[in-house]
C-alpha positions in Angstrom: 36.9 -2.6 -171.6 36.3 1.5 -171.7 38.5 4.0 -170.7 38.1 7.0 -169.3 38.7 10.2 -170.7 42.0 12.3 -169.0 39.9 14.6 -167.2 37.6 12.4 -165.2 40.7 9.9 -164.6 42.8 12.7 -162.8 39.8 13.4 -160.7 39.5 9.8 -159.7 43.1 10.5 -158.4 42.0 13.8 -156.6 39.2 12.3 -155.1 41.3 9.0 -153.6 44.3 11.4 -152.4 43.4 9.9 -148.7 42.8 6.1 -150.7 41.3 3.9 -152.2 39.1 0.3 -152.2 41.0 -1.9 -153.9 38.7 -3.4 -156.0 37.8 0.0 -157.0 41.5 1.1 -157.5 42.1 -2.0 -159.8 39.2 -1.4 -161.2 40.0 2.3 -162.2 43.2 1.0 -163.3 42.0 -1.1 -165.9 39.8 1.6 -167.2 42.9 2.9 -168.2 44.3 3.3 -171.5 47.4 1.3 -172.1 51.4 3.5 -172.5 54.1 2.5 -175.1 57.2 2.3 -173.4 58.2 5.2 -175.2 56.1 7.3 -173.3 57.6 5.9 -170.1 61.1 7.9 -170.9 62.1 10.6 -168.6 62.6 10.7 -164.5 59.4 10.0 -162.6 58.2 11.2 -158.8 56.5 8.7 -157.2 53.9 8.2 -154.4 51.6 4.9 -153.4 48.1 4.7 -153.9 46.6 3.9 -150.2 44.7 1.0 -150.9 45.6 -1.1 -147.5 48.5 -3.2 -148.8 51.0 -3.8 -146.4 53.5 -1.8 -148.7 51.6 1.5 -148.3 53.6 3.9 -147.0 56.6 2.2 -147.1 59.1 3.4 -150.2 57.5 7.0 -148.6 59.0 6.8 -145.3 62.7 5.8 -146.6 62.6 8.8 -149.3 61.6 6.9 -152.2 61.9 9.7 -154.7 60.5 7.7 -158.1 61.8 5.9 -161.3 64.1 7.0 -164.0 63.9 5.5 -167.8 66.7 6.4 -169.8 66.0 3.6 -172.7 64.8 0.3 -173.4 67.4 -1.0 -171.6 68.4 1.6 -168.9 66.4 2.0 -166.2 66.9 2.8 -162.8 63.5 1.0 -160.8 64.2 3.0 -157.6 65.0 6.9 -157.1 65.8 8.0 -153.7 66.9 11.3 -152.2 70.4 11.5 -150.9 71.3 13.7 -148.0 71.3 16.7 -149.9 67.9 15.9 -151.2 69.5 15.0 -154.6 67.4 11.8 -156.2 69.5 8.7 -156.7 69.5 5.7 -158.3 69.3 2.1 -155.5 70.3 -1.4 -156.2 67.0 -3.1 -155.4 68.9 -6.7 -155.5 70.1 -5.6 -152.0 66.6 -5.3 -150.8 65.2 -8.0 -148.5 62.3 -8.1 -150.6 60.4 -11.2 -148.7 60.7 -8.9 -145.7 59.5 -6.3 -147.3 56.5 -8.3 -148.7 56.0 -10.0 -145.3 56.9 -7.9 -142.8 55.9 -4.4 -143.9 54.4 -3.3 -141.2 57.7 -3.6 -138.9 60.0 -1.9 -141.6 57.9 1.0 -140.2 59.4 1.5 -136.9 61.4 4.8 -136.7 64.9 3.4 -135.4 64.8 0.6 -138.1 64.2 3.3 -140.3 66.7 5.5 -139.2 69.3 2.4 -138.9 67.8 1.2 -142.6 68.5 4.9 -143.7 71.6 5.6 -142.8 73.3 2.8 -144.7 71.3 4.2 -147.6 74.4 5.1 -149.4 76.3 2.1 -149.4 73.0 0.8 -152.0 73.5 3.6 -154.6 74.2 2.8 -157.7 74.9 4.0 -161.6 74.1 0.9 -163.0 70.4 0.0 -164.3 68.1 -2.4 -162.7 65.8 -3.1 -164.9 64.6 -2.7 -168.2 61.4 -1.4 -169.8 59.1 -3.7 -171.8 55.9 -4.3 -173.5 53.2 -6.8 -171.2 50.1 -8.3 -171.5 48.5 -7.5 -167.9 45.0 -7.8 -167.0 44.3 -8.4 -170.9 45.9 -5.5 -172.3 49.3 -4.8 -173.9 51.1 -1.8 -171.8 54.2 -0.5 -170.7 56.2 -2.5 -168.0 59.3 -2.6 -165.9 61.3 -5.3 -165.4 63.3 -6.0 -162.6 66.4 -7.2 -163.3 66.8 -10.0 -160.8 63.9 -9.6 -158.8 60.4 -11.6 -158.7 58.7 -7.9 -159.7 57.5 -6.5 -162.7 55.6 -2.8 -162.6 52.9 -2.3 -165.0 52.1 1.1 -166.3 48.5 3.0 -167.6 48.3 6.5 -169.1 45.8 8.6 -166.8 47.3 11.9 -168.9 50.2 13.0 -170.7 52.4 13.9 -167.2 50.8 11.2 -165.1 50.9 7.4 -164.8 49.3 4.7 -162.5 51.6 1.9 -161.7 50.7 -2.1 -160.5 53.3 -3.8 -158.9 53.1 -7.3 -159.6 55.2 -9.0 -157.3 55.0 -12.4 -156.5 53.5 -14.1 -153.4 51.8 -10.2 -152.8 48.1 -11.0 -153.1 47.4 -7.6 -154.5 49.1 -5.5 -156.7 50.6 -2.4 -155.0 49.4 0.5 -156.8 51.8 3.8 -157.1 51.2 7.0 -159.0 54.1 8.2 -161.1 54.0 12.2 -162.4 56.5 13.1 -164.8 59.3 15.6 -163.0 
């Protein structure tokens, strides 16, 4: 496998602002050079990759904010922003995540997200929800969270210093869902 230099991988990002093929996207991703979980350390802001998985869009129009790794074994998975516009960390295990993996496209209706939002609060949480780990994905050893009690594990490549392209591996999704992570 090659990788790209840092460069012509952030420009790969810049050009697919609007999205992406997914071959192509998960083909640019594993052009990219594996992260140590090290590097992963520090608060995140997060935004999909369009590549036309039902989940595209979707953290987005809650307020997903990003991810926050505090160690090995403190992580929060999910940032989002409180009323104040304050990120905070939320208990995915309250998540319905086989509707969110089968019925995406309805979690976009405004009133459910307006009814979905507004109870936002009663999911925050100081306690981590996952932990960070080293995986073999797609033939390379890399950086990966770990979902604590979900069927979910993100995968993480180094397109620079300040900028990461996350897989999430989720099972029964046919295709990873592919987020951008830039260090805040």
């Amino acid at each position: 496998m090659t990788t790209i230099d840092p460069v012509r991988a952030g420009d790969w990002l810049d050009r697919h602002r609007d999205g992406a093929d997914p071959d192509e996207a998960l083909a640019y991703f594993d052009s990219l050079p594996a992260v140590s979980p090290e590097e992963m350390l520090g608060r995140w802001r997060g935004s999909g990759l369009v590549t036309g998985s039902p989940l595209d869009g979707l953290l987005e129009a809650y307020g997903w904010y990003g991810k926050e790794f505090l160690d090995d074994e403190t992580v929060h998975p999910l940032l989002f922003t409180d009323r104040s516009g304050r990120p905070r960390p939320v208990d995915p295990t309250l998540l319905p995540i086989g509707v969110l993996r089968d019925y995406a496209g309805f979690l976009q209706f405004w009133p459910l997200r307006t009814a979905l939002s507004s109870i936002r609060p009663l999911l925050y949480t100081r306690r981590p929800k996952a932990r960070l780990r080293e995986v073999t994905h797609r033939g390379v050893v890399t950086a990966a969270m770990v979902y604590d009690s979900l069927p979910i594990i993100d995968v993480f490549r180094r397109v620079d210093d300040d900028v990461r392209l996350g897989a999430m591996d989720m099972r029964g999704l046919p295709f990873p869902y592919l987020f951008v992570l830039r260090r805040d």
